[in-house]
Every structure is written in C-alpha cells, then in structure tokens.
N, C-alpha and C positions, 0 to 999 in steps of 0.2 A: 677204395675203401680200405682202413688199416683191420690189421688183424684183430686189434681192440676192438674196433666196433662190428667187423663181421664176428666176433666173439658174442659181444654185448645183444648185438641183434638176433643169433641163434637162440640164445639165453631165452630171450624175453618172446620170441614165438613159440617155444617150447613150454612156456610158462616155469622155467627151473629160477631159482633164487643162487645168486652166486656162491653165499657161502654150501649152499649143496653141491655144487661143481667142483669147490674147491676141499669138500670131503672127499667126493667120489674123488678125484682125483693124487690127494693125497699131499694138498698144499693149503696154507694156512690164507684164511679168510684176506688177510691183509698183501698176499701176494696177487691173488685170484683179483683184490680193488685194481694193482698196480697194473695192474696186464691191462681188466676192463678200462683202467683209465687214461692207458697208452703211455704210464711213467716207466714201463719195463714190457721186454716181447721172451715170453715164455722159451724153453730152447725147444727143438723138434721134437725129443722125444716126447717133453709134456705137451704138447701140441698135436702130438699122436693118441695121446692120452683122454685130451681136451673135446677131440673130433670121436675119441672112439665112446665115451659120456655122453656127446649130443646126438650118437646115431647118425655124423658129415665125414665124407672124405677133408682130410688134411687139405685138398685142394680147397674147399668151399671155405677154409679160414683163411688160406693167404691169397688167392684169386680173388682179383679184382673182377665183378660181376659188368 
C-alpha cells in the first residue's frame, strides 16, 4: 500500500478532513490533495509531522501492512 493511501485511510478512520491535516501540519490544502492522491510523497520530515497529527508511528505510513 502507498503512502498516499495508508495516509488517505488513517484520515478517514480518524474521521479528520484533509484540509485540517493540512493546517495542523502547516501545508496548503492543495499539497495535502497531491500527497493523498499519490501526484507527490511528502519528505520525511513532513511525514514525521503527518504521523505525529494522526497520533501513527512514521512506520504505519510507509510500511506495507
């Protein structure tokens, strides 16, 4: 599973809406699409960022389950 969709799918069990991820995190709306829609992969650090917003280790976004 890509990081887009283990992204997409913590999201939406969480019940968060992207653009609030994409506040908390401190990236505009239209970035936060591109990641969820797999046209760009965030770098580690936002990614540390990403994971520490959803309450996941950085492992649970890029490990394949």
């Amino acid at each position: 599973m890509s990081v887009a969709l283990r992204i997409k799918e913590i999201i939406k069990q969480k019940k968060i809406h992207q653009k609030d991820l994409a506040q908390r995190v401190g990236v505009s709306t239209v970035t936060m699409s591109y990641w969820c829609s797999n046209h760009a992969m965030p770098s580690i650090e936002t990614l540390g960022s990403i994971a520490k917003e959803l309450k996941v280790k950085i492992a649970d976004l890029i490990v394949e389950n």
